[in-house]
C-alpha positions in Angstrom: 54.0 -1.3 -40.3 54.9 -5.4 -40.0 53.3 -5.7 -43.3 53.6 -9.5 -45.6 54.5 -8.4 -48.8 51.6 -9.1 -50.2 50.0 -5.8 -49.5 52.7 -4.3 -51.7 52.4 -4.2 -55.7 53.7 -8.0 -57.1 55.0 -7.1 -60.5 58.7 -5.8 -60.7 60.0 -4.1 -63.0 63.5 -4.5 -64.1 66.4 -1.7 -63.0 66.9 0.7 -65.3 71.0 1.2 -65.7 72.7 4.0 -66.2 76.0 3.3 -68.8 79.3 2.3 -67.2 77.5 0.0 -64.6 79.8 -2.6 -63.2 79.0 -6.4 -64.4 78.0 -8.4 -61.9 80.6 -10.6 -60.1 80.5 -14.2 -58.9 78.6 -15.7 -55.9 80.7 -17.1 -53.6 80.3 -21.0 -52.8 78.4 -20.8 -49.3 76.3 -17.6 -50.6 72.8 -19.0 -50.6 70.4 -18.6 -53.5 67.8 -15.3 -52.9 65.7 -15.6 -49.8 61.7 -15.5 -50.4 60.0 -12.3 -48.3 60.2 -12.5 -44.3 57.4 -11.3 -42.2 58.4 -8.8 -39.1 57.2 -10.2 -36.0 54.2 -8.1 -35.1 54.1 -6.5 -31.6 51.4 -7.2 -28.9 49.1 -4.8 -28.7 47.0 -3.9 -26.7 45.0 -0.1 -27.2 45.2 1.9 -23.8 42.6 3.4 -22.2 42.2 7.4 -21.7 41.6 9.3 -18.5 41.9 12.4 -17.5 40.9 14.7 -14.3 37.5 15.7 -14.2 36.3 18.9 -15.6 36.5 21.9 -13.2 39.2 24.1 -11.5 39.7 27.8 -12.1 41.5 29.6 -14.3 43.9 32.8 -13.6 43.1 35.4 -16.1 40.9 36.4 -18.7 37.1 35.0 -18.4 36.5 32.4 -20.6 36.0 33.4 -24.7 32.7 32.9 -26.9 33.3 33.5 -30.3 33.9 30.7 -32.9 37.5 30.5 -32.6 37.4 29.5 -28.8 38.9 26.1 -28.2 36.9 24.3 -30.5 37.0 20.1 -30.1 39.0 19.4 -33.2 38.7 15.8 -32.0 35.2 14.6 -30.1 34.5 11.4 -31.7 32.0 9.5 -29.4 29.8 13.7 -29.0 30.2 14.1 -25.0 31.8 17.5 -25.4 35.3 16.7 -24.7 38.6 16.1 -27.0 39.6 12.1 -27.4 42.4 10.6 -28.6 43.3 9.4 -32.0 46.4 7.6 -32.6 48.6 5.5 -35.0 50.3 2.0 -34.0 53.4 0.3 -34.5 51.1 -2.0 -37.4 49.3 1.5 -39.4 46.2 0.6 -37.7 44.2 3.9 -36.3 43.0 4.0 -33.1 40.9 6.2 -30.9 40.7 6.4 -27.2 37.6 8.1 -26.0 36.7 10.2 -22.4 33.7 7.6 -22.3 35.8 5.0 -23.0 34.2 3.9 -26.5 36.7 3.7 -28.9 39.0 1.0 -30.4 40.2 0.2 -34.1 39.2 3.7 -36.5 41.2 2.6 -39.6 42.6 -1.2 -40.2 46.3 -0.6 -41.7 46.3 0.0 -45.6 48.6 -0.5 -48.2 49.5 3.4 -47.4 49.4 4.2 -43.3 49.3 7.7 -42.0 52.4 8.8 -41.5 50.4 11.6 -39.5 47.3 12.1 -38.4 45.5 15.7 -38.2 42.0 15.8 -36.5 40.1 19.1 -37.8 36.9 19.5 -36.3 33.4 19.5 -38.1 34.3 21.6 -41.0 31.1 21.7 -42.7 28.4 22.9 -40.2 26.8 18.9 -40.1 25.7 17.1 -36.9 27.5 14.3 -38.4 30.6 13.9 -36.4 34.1 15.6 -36.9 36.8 15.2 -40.1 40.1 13.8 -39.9 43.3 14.3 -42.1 45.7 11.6 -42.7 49.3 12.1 -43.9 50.5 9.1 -46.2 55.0 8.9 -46.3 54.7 9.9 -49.9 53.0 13.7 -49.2 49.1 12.2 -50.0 46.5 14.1 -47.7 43.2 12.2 -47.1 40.2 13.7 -45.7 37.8 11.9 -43.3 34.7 12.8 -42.7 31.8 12.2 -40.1 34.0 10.2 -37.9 32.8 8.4 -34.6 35.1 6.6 -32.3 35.2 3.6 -34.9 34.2 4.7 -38.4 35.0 7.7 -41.2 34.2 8.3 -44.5 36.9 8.9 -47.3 36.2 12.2 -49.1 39.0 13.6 -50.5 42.3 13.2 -51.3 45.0 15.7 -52.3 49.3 15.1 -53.3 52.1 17.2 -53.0 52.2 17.4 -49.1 55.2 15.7 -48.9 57.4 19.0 -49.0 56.3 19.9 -45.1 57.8 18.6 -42.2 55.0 19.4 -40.3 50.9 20.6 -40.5 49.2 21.6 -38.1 45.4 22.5 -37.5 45.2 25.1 -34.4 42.0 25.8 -34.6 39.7 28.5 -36.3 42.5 31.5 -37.5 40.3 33.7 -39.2 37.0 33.9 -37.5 34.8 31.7 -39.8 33.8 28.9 -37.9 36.3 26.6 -39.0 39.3 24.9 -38.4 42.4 26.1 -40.3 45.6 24.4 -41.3 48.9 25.6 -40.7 52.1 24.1 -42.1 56.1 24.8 -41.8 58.3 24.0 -44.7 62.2 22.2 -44.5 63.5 25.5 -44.8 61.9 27.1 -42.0 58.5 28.6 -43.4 55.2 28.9 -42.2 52.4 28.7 -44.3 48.2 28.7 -43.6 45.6 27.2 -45.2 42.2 28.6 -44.6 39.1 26.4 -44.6 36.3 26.4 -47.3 33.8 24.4 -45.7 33.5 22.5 -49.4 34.2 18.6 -48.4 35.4 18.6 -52.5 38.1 21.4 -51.6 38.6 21.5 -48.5 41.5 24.1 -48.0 42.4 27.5 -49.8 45.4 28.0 -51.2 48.5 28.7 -49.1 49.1 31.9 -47.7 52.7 32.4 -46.3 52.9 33.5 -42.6 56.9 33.8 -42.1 59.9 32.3 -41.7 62.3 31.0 -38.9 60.2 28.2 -37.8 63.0 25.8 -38.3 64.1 26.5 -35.0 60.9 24.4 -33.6 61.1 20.7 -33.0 57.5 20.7 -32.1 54.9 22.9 -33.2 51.3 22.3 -32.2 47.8 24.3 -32.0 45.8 24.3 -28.9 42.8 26.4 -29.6 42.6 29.5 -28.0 44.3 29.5 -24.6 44.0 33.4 -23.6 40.5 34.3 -24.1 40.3 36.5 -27.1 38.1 33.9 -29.5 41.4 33.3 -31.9 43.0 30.1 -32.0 46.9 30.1 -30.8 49.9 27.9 -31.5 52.4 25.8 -29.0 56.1 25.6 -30.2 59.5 24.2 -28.8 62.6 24.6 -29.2 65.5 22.1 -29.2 66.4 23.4 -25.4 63.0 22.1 -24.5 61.9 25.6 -23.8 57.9 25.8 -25.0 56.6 29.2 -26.4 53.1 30.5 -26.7 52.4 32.2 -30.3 48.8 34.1 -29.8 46.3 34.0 -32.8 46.3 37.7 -33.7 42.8 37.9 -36.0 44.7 39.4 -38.8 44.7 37.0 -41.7 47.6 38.6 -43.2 49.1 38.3 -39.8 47.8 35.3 -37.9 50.1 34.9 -34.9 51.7 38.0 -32.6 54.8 37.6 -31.1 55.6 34.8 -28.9 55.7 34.8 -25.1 57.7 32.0 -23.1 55.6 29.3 -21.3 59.0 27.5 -19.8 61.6 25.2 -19.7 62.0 21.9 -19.2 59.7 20.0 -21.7 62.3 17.8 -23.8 61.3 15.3 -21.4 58.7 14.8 -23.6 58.9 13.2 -26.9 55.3 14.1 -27.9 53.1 17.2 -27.1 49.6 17.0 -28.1 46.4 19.3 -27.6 42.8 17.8 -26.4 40.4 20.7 -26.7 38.5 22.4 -23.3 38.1 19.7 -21.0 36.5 21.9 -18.5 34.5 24.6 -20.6 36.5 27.6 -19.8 37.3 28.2 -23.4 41.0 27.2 -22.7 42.7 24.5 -24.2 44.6 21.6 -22.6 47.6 19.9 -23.3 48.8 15.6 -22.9 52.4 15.3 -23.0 54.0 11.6 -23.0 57.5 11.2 -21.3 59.8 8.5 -22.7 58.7 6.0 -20.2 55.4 5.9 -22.2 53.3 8.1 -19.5 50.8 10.5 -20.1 51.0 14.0 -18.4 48.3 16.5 -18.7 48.3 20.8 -18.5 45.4 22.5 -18.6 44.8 25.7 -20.0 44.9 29.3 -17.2 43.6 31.7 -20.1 46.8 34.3 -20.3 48.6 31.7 -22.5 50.2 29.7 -19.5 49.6 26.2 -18.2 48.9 25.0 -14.6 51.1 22.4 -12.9 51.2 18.7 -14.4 49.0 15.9 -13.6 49.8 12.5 -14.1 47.0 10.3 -16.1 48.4 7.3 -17.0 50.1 4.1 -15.5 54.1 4.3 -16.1 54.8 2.7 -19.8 51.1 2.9 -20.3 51.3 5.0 -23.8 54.9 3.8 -24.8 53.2 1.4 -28.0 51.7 4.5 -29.9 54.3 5.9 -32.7 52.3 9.0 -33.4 49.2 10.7 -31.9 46.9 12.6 -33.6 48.0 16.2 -33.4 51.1 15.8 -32.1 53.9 18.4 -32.3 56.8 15.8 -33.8 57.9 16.0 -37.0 56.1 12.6 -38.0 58.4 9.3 -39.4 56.9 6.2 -40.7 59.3 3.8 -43.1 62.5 4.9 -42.1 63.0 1.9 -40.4 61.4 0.5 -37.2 64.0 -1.6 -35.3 66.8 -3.5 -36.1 67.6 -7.0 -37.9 70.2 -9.1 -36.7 71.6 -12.5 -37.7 73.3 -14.8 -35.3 76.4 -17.2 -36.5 74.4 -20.0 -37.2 72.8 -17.6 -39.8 69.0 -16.9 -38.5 67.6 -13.5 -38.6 66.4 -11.5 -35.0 63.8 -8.6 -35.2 64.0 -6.1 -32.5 61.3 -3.3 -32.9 60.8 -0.1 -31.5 59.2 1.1 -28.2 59.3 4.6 -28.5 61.4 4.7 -25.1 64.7 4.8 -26.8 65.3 1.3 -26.7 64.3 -2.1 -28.5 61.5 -4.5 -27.6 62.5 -7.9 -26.9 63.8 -9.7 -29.8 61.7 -12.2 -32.0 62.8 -14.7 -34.7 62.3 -13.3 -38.2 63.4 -16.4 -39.9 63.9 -19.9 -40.4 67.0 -21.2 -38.3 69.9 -20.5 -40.5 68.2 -19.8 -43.5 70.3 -16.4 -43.9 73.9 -17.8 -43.2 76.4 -16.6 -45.8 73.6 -14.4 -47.3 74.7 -10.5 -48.4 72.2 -8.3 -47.1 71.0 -4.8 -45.3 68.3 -3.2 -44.0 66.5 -0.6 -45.9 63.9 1.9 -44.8 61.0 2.0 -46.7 60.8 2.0 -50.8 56.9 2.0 -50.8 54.5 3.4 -49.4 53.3 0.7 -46.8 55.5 2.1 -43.7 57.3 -0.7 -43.0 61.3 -1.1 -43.4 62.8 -3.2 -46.4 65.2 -6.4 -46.4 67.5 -6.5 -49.2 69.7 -9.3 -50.8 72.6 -9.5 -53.4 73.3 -12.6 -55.1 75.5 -13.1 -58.3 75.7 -9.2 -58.6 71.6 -8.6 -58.6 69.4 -7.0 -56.3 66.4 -8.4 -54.7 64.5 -6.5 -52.4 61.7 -8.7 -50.1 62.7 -11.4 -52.4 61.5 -9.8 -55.9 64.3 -9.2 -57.9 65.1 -5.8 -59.0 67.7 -6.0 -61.6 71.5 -7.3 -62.0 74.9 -5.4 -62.1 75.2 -4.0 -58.2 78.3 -6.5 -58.0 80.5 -3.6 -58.4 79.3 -1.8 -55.3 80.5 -2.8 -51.6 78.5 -1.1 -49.4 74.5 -0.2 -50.2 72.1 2.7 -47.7 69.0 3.1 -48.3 68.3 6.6 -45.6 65.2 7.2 -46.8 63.5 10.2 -49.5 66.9 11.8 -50.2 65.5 13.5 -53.6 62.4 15.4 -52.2 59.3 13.8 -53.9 58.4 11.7 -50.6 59.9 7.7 -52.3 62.4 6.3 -50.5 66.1 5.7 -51.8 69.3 4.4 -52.5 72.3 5.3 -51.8 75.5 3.0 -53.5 79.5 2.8 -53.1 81.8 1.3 -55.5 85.2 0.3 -54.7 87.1 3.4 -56.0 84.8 5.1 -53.3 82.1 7.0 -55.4 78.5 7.2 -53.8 75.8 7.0 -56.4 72.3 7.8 -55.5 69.0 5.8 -57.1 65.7 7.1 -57.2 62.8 4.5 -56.1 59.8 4.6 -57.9 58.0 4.6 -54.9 56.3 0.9 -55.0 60.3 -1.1 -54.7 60.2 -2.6 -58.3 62.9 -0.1 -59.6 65.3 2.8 -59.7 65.8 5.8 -62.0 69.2 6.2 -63.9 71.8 6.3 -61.3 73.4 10.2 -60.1 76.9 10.7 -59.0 76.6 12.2 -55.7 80.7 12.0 -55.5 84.3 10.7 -54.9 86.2 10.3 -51.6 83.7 8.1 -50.0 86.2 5.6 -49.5 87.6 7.4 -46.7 84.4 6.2 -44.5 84.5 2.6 -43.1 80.5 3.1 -42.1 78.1 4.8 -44.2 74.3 4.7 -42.6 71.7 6.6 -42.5 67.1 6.1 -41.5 65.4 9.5 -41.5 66.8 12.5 -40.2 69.2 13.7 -37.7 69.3 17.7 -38.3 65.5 17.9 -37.4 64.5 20.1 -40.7 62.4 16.7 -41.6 65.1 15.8 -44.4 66.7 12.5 -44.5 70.4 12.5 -43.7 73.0 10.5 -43.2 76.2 9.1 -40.7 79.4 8.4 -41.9 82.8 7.1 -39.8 85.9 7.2 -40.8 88.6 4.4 -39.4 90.2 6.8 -37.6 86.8 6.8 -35.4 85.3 10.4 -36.5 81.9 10.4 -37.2 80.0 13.3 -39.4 76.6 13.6 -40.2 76.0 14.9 -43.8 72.7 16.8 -43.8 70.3 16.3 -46.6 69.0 19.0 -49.0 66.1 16.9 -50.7 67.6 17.4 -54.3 68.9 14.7 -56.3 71.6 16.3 -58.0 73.3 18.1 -55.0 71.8 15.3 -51.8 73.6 16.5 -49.3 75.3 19.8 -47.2 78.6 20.4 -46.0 79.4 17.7 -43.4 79.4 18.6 -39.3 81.1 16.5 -37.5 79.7 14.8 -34.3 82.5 13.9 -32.6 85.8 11.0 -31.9 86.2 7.8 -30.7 82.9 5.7 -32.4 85.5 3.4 -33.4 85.0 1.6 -29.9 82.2 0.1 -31.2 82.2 -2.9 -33.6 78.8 -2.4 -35.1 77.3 1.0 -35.8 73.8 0.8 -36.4 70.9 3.4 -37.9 67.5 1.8 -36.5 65.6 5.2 -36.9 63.7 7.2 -34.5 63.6 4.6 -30.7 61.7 7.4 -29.0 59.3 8.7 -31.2 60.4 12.4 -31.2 60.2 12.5 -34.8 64.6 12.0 -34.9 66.9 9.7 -36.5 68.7 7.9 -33.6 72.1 5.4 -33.7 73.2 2.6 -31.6 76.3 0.8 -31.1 78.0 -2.4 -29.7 81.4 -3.0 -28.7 83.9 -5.6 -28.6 82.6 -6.8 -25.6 78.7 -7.0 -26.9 77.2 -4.5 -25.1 74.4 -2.4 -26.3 74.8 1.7 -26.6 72.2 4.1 -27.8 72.6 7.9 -28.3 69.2 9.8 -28.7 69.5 12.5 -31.3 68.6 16.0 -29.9 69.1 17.8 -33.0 70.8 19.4 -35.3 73.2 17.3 -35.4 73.9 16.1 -32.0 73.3 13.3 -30.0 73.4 12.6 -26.0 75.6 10.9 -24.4 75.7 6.9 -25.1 73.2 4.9 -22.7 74.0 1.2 -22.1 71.0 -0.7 -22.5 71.4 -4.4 -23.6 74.0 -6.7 -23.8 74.8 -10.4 -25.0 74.9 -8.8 -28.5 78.1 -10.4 -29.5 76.5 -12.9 -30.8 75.5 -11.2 -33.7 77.7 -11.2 -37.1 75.3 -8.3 -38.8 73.3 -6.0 -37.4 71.3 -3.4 -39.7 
């Protein structure tokens, strides 16, 4: 995601205004001329290696299943029998980590990372190695074929994915062989696409399973984990309690009723399936804590899970966004960290460690080079993944340095939250000084903005509008508002332009205490928008969001950051 801007398209294209946009208004004297593009320090790296117990132990239960839906390895890249590891870092590049330890680099980062990634099986029958689905920010599903720990083959490509929060592939759901895809909606609805075997269409078309799936902040297949051949589904709720939906071998029915597994698993930020490790025709389960450790389940055959297992070193995992598989909602773009500028006007990057708090800070620019500049921090207007740095000067917009267009001069406070319209492009969100918010559609490659939409009056009231990715959990992007009185409401986002947002709900009193409110996205890599705060005094707060709508309790984790005049 710490992209240069030259992966991104060079030519801009100037804003289109809607009528009654205010002229743009004078510099001040100290206000430095636009700043050239900045590069985000890239984190250190280096890609984990996988173990896990070795194969063996019984199962209680049913004997272990034949058929084609049994627990098939939707992800064997190096052919050793057993489910590996593929995984996204903080830069877009792919990994894999393998049971044989091959494995390493699988996809350099692209102009469009995977926001998720989806391993499928062999879908086709070949000896060639297993397929691979990759979710771009913008809804674009890519298909991979004969994958080894290293290497894939783009085969396909298909849009319009964008309007799930999450797909899934469980395994085989209807008993041909083949691994199925199953995908849940904003609202709350399940869908499943059945397999073709056809590398030039790869999936059916949808078939709706249900609805009330909304109430799952994870959902995740696992093969078939009670011995009847059908591949099942893993979901959680917000209370961390995990429930075991059983494939049912009814294609107009896929999944029976669900049976509770247990409590206790929002210790985990990511759940994620690795096949049979021990050939019982049961599927396992990794789960990573926020410390970055790796936790592993195996499969008893009535739908249950044995006791936990550590495999990992503590903080061993805690550099990987998004594994393969995993039951998160997926986020890539809305926003990464945090920028901050000292007094003496030089800009700090603090990234994300996926452990709810920041890395250690780098320099991001030349000493001073930023003092007196107007700026924010925007998450992503393109599809590269990585977070935006805006500038005004004279009244125009520049975004990474490329100007965008004048007459913003009028506006005092600019958000960009993310896709607030639905089509998967990030926007932004703008508020004049007799307190009307206007929303602008990107284009999706940051060179411009549709017409400009009145989203309303009254915003005036808030002293702190913010906003990266989503806070509800339903996968929309939201945003935070306080009022000077200290309030703070979260206004959840319906993903059409004309109406953006809900009624507000209100999180609580007293966030005036803090001097700087800031929206860095998701710190822990659950797939939620989180917030942080400093007070008076410099010290560091974070509160985790838990969904919908709420947050913990605050968690002090820094201070010394007092010295900052803007932090976004």
């Amino acid at each position: 995601m710490h992209s240069t801007r030259a992966r991104r398209i060079a030519a801009c294209t100037a804003l289109v205004l809607s009528a009654g946009m205010l002229l743009a208004t004078p510099a001040s004297a100290d206000q430095p001329a636009p700043r050239p593009a900045v590069e985000k320090p890239a984190p250190a790296f280096t890609p984990p290696s996988l173990t896990r117990p070795a194969p063996g132990g019984d199962r209680a239960g049913a004997a272990g299943a034949d058929g084609v839906g049994a627990s098939p390895q939707l992800s064997d890249f190096d052919g050793d029998g057993t489910g590996d590891l593929i995984y996204r870092a903080w830069s877009g590049d792919v990994y894999t980590a393998t049971t044989s330890g091959a494995g390493g680099l699988f996809l350099g980062s692209t102009a469009e990372p995977a926001k998720d990634i989806i391993p499928i099986g062999n879908q086709d029958g070949d000896v060639s190695g297993p397929e691979v689905l990759m979710l771009s920010e913008q809804g674009a599903l890519t298909l991979y074929t004969d994958a080894t720990p290293n290497d894939a083959v783009y085969t396909w490509r298909g849009g319009g994915w964008q309007i799930y929060n999450k797909i899934v592939a469980p395994g085989d759901v209807n008993d041909d062989g083949r691994a199925d895809l199953v995908a849940r909606d904003h609202s709350g609805n399940l869908y499943v696409y059945f397999a073709t075997g056809d590398r030039g269409a790869p999936f059916a078309a949808r078939m709706k399973v249900g609805g009330g799936w909304g109430i799952y902040d994870q959902l995740l297949g696992i093969g078939d984990n009670n011995g009847d051949g059908w591949a099942d589904l893993i979901a959680r709720d917000t209370a961390g309690t995990l429930w075991f939906y059983a494939g049912a071998g009814d294609k107009s029915r896929p999944f029976a009723a669900r049976a509770r597994i247990g409590g206790g698993w929002n210790t985990y930020n990511q759940i994620l399936p690795v096949g049979d490790d021990n050939g019982d025709g049961n599927g396992e389960l990794l789960a990573r804590d926020t410390a970055g450790t790796l936790w592993y389940y195996k499969g008893r055959g009535d739908g249950t899970l044995t006791a936990r297992t550590k495999v990992s070193n503590d903080g061993g995992w805690d550099g990987v966004p998004q594994f393969g598989g995993a039951g998160n909602n997926p986020v890539t773009g809305n926003k990464e960290g945090v920028i901050a500028r000292d007094r003496a006007g030089t800009l700090y990057w603090y990234g994300s460690r996926t452990t709810g708090r920041l890395a250690a800070r780098a320099q991001y620019s030349e000493p001073g080079g930023w003092k007196g500049a107007v700026f924010t921090h925007l998450s992503s207007l393109n599809p590269d993944g990585s977070s935006d740095l805006a500038q005004l000067y004279q009244g125009s917009l520049y975004i990474e340095g490329s100007y965008i267009g004048g007459g913003w001069g009028g506006y005092n406070t600019l958000v960009g939250p993310g896709d607030l319209s639905g089509d998967g492009k990030g926007d932004l969100l703008a508020r004049d000084g007799s307190g009307t918010l206007y929303l602008y559609r990107g284009n999706g490659q940051s060179t411009a903005f549709a017409s400009r939409i009145k989203v309303g009056g009254g915003w005036g009231a808030f002293n702190k509008i913010l906003g990266a990715g989503d806070y509800t959990g339903d996968g929309r992007t939201d945003i935070v508002a306080r009022t000077s009185g200290g309030d703070l409401y979260v206004y959840p986002g319906t993903g059409v332009a004309a109406t953006p947002f809900k009624a507000r709900v209100k999180v609580g009193s007293g966030w005036n205490t803090y001097t700087r409110l800031v929206a860095p996205g998701d710190l822990n890599a659950d797939g939620k928008g989180d917030l942080l705060g400093v007070n008076a005094a410099g010290d560091l707060y974070s509160y985790l969001n838990t969904s919908p709508g709420k947050f913990t309790g605050r968690a002090r984790i820094g201070n010394g950051f007092g010295i900052y005049d803007t932090m976004s």
